[in-house]
C-alpha positions in Angstrom: 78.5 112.3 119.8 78.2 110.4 116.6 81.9 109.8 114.4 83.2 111.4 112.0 81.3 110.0 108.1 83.0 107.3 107.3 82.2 105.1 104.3 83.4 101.5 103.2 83.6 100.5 99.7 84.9 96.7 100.1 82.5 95.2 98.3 81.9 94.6 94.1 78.2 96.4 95.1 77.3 98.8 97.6 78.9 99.8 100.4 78.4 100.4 104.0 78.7 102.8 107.2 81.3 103.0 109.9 79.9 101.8 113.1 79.2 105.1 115.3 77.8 107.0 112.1 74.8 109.0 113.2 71.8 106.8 111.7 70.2 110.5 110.3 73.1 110.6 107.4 73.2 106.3 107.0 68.9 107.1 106.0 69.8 109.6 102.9 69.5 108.2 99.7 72.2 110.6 98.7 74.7 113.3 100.5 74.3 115.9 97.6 72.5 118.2 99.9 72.9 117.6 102.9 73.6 120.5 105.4 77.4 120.9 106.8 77.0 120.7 110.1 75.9 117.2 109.5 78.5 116.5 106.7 81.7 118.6 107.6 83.6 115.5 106.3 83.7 112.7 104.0 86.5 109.3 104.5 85.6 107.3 101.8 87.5 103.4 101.9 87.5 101.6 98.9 89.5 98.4 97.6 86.4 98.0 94.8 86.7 100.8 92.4 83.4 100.1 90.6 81.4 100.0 94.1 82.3 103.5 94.6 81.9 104.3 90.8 78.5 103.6 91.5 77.8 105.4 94.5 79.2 108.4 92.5 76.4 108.4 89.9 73.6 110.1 92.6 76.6 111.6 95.0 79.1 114.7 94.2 82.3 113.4 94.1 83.0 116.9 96.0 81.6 115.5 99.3 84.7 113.3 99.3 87.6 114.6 101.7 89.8 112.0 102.7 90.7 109.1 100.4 92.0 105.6 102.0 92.9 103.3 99.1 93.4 99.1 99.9 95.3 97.4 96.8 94.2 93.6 97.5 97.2 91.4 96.3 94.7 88.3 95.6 93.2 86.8 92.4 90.1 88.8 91.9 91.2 92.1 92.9 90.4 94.9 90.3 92.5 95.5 87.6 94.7 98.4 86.9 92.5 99.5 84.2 89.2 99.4 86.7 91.1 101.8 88.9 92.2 104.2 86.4 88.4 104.4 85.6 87.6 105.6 89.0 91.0 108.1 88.6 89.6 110.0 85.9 86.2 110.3 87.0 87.6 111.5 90.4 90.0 113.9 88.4 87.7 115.7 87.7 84.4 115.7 89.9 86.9 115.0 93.5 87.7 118.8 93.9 88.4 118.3 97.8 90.6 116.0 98.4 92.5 116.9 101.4 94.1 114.1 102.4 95.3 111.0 100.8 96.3 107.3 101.7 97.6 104.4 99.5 98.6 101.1 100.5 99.7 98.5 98.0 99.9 94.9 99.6 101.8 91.7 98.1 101.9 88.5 99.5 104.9 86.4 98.6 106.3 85.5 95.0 102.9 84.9 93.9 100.4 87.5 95.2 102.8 90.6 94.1 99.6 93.1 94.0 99.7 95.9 91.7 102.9 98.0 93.3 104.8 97.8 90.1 101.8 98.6 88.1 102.6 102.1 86.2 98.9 101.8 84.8 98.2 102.1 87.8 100.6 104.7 89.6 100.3 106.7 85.9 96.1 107.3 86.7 96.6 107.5 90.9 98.5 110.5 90.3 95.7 112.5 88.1 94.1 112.9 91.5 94.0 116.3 93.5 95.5 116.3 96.9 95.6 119.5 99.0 97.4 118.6 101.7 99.4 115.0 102.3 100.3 111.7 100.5 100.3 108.6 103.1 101.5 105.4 101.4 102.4 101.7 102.2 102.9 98.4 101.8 104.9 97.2 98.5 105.5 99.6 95.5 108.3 100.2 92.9 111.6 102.4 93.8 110.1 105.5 91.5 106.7 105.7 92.5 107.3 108.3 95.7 109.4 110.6 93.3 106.6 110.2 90.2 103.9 110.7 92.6 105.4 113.7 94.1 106.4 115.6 90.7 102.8 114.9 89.3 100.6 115.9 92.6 102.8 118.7 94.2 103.3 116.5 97.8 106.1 114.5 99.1 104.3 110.8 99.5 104.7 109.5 103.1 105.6 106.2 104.7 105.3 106.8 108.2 106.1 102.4 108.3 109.1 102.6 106.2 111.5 103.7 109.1 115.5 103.3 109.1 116.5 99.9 110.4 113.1 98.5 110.3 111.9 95.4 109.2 109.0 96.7 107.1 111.8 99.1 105.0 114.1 96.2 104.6 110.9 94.5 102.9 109.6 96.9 101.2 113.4 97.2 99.8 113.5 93.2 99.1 110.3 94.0 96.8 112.0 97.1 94.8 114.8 95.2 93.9 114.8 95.2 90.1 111.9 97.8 90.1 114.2 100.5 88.9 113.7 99.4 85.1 109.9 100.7 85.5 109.8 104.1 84.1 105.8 106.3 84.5 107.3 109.3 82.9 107.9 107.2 79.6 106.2 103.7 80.5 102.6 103.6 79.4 101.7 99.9 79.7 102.6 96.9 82.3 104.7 94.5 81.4 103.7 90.7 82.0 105.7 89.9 84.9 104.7 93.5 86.7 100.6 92.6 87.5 99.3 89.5 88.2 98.3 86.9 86.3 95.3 86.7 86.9 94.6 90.3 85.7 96.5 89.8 82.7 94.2 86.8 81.8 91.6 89.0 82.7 92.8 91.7 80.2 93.5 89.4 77.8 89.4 87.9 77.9 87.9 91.6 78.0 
């Protein structure tokens, strides 16, 4: 009994098969036609926006039915604008999304990730979800309620419980977060991305 299709997109190019995958699907050179029974599902993993921006130029976004996300809080993660590339091309070819999982990691003072991006948040919630929002790790007060108004489905933390050391982090990194405003708020402020993406942004 092979597991179910799971693909990783960790990497600036390519991307690679979960161990257990049955070798027949790992041998296409794309999934577009590829018969159910051998492609009832689709998990697709990605931290790399343009490696699975890529893969979607000879694959139907369709195929896709559960979306992990990985926000990297280091200093050559992708941008906020790399990932809002990937948003709108999965607006609008990902019709069957089902389920959905964000997590947005921060390391420290320094490494703060992109969980007080709005660029970000603002294109994440263009996708279609059918039936539930997971997130975690380190994101701004709002982002829960935005995301829910825009996609139709309450946004989960299944870490965050009452008492808990990970919610009395994650609340540690919302202080001041409040200010940040995606209904109105179109661009990031300097101190709200990392600096490295900004000098990125700034270069391009």
């Amino acid at each position: 009994m092979y597991s179910p299709p799971y693909l990783f997109f960790h990497s600036r190019k390519g991307y690679w098969w979960a161990q257990g995958t049955d070798p027949a699907l790992q041998k296409l050179p794309t999934l577009n036609d590829t018969p159910h029974d051998l492609l009832p599902s689709l998990t697709i993993n990605v931290s790399q926006p343009d490696a699975l921006m890529t893969w979607l130029e000879i694959n139907n976004g369709a195929l896709i039915s559960d979306l992990t996300i990985f926000l990297d809080a280091t200093d050559v993660a992708p941008s906020p604008q790399r990932w809002c590339v990937l948003f709108h091309k999965l607006q609008r070819e990902a019709t069957n999304i089902q389920n959905l999982s964000v997590y947005w990691d921060a390391e420290g003072p320094i490494h703060i990730g992109l969980g007080k991006s709005v660029v970000f948040v603002r294109g994440l919630a263009l996708l279609k979800v059918k039936r539930s929002v997971d997130i975690g790790g380190f994101y701004a007060k709002h982002w829960p309620r935005y995301l829910e108004e825009n996609m139709g489905l309450k946004p989960v933390n299944k870490d965050c419980v009452p008492g808990s050391s990970w919610e009395r982090s994650l609340r540690n990194y919302q202080r001041g977060t409040e200010r940040l405003n995606p209904w109105i708020d179109t661009k990031d402020g300097i101190w709200d991305i990392p600096g490295s993406v900004l000098f990125r942004s700034a270069r391009s």
